[in-house]
VEXRO-408580 format. One record per atom (N, C-alpha, C): residue in one letter; x, y, z. Coordinates in steps of 0.02 Angstrom, whole numbers, padded with zeros to 5 digits, always signed. Each point is the difference from the previous one (the first is absolute). Example, Ala and Ser with C-alpha at 12.3 -4.5 7.8 and 13.67 -1.06 7.14 Angstrom:
// VEXRO-408580
A+00660-00284+00390;A-00045+00059+00000;A+00045+00060+00000;S-00018+00053-00036;S+00042+00059+00003;S-00039+00055+00037;
//
This chain:
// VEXRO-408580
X+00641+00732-00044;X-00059-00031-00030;X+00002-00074+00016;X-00042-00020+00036;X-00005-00069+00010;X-00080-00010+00031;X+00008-00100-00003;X-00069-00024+00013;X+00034-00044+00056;X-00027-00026+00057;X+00024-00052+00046;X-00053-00032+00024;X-00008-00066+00014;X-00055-00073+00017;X+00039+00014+00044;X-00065-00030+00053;X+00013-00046+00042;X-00083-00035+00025;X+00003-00066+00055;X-00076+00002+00004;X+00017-00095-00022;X+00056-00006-00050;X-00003-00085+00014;X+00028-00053+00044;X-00007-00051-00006;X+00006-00034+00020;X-00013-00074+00004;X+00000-00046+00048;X-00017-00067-00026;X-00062-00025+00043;X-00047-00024-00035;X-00068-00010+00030;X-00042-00051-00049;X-00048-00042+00045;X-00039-00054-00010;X-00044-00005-00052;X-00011-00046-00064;X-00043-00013-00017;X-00063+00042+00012;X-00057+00037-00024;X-00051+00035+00036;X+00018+00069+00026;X+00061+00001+00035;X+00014+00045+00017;X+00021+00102-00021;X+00001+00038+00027;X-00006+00071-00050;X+00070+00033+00026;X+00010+00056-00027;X+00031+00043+00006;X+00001+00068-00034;X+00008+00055+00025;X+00008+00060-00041;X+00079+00035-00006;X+00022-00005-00071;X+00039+00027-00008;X-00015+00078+00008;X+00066+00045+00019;X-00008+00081-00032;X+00063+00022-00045;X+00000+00041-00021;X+00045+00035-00042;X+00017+00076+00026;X+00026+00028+00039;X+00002+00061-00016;X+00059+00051-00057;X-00021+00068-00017;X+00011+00009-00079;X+00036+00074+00027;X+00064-00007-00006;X+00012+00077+00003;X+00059+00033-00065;X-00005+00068+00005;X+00073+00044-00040;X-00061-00006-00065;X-00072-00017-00030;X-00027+00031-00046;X-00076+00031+00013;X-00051+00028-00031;X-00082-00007+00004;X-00016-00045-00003;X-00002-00039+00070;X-00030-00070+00011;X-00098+00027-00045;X-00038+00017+00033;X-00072-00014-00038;X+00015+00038-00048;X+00054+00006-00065;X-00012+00005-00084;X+00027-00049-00007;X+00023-00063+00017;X+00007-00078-00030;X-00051-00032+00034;X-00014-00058-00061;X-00034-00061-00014;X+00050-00038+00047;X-00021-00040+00032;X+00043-00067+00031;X-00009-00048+00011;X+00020-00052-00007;X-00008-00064-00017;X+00049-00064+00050;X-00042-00028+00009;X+00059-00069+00027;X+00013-00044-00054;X+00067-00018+00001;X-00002-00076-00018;X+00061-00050+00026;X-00019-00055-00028;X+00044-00051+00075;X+00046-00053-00081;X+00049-00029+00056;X+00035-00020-00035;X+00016-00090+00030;X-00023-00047-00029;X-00003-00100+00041;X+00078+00013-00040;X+00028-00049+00038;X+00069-00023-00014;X+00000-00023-00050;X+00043+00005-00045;X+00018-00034-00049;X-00042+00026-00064;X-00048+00060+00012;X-00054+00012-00071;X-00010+00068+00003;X-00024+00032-00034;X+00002+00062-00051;X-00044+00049+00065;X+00002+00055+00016;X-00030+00048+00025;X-00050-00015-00005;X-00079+00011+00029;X-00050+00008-00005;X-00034+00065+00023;X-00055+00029-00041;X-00047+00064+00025;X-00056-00043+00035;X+00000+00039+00054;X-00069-00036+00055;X-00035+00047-00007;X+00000+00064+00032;X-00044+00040+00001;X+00020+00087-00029;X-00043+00052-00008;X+00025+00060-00005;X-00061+00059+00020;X+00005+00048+00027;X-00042+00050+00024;X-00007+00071-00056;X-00020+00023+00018;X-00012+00070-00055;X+00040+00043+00055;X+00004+00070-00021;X+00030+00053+00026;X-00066+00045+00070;X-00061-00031-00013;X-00046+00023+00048;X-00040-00051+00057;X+00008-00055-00036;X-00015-00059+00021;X-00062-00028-00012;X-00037+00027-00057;X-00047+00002-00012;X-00002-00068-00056;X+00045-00013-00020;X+00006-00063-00025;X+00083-00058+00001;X-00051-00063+00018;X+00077-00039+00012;X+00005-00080-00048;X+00024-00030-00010;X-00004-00035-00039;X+00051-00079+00036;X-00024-00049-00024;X+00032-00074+00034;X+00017-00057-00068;X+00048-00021+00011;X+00016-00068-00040;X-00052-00062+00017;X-00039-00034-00046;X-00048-00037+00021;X+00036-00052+00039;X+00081-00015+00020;X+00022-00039+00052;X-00028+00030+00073;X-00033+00052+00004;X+00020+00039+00088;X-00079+00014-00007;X-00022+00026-00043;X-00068+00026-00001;X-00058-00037+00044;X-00015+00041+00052;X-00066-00022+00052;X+00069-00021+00068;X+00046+00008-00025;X+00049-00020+00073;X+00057+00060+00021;X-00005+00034-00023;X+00048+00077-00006;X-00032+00043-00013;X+00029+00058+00035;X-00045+00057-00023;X+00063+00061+00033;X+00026+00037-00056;X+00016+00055-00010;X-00014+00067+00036;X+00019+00038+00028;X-00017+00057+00038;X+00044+00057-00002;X-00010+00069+00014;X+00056+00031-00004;X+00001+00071+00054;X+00037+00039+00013;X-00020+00060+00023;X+00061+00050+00007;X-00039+00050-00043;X+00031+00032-00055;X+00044+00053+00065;X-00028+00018+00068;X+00013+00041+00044;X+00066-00038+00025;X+00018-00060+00007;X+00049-00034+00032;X+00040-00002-00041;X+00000-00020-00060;X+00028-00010-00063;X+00019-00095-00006;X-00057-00026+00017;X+00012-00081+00014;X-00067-00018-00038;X+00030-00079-00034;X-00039-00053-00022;X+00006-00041+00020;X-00064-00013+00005;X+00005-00077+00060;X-00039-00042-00034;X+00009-00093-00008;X-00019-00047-00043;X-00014-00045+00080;X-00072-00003+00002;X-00027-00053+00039;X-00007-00060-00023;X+00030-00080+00022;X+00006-00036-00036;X-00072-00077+00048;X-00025+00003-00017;X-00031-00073+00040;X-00024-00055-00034;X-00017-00045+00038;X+00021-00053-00031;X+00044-00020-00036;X+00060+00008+00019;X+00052-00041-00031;X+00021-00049-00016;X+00046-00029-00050;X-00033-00063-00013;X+00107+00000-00019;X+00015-00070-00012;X+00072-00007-00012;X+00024+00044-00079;X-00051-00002-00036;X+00027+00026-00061;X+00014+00081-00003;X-00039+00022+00057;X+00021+00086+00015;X+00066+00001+00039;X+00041-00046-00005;X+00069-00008+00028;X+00062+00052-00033;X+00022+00056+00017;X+00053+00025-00070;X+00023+00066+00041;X+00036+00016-00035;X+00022+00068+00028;X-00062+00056-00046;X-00019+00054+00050;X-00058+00045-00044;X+00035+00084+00032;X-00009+00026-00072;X+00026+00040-00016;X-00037+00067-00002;X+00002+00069+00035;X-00024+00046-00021;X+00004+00028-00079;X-00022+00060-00025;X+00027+00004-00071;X-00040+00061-00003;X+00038+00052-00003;X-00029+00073-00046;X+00027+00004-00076;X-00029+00039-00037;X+00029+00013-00066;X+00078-00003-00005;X+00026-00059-00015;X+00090+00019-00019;X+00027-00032+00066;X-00047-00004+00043;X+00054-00015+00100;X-00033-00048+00018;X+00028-00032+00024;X-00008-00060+00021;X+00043-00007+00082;X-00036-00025+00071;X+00022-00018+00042;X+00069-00055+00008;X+00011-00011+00081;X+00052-00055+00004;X-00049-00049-00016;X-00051-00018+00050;X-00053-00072-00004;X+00014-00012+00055;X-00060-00027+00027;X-00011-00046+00090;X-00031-00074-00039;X+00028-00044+00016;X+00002-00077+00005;X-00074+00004+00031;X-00027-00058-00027;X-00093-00022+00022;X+00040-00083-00026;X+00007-00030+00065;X-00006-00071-00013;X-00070-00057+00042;X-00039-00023-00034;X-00082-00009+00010;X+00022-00097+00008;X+00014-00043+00075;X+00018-00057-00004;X-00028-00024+00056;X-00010-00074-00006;X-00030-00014+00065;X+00040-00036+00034;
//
């Protein structure tokens, strides 16, 4: 049972990236899943989370209109499109099913 990122990296001011997650060893589409990222030195954060059909997804008003959530239930991957980036989306970001939680891929956003 595990979740694994990858997809970061270090990139410009303005600049995007898409993380993915792929999800194996449970029923990937009967979990809810969610990202959230972690800035050095401060508490976890929830950015975003998807439903189990994808019919609804939800954003932290930090990311909202600049991220957007996706999923597909046939691959068993979530993928977090990130654009416009800006320095404060700087952190390690984290996959997250009910109870599991990924390693994390580094997103460092510098000019």
């Amino acid at each position: 049972v595990q979740l694994v990122e990858s997809g970061g990296g270090v990139v410009q001011p303005g600049g995007s990236l898409r993380l993915s997650c792929v999800a194996s060893g449970f029923i990937f589409s009967d979990e809810r899943m969610s990202w959230v990222r972690q800035a050095p030195g401060m508490a976890p954060e929830w950015v975003s989370g998807i439903n189990r059909r994808s019919t609804s997804s939800y954003y932290a008003d930090s990311v909202k209109g600049r991220f957007t959530i996706s999923r597909d239930n046939a691959k068993n991957i979530v993928y977090l499109q990130m654009n416009s980036l800006k320095p404060e989306d700087t952190g390690v970001y984290y996959c997250k099913a009910d109870g599991l939680w990924g390693q994390g891929t580094q997103v460092n956003v510098s000019s």
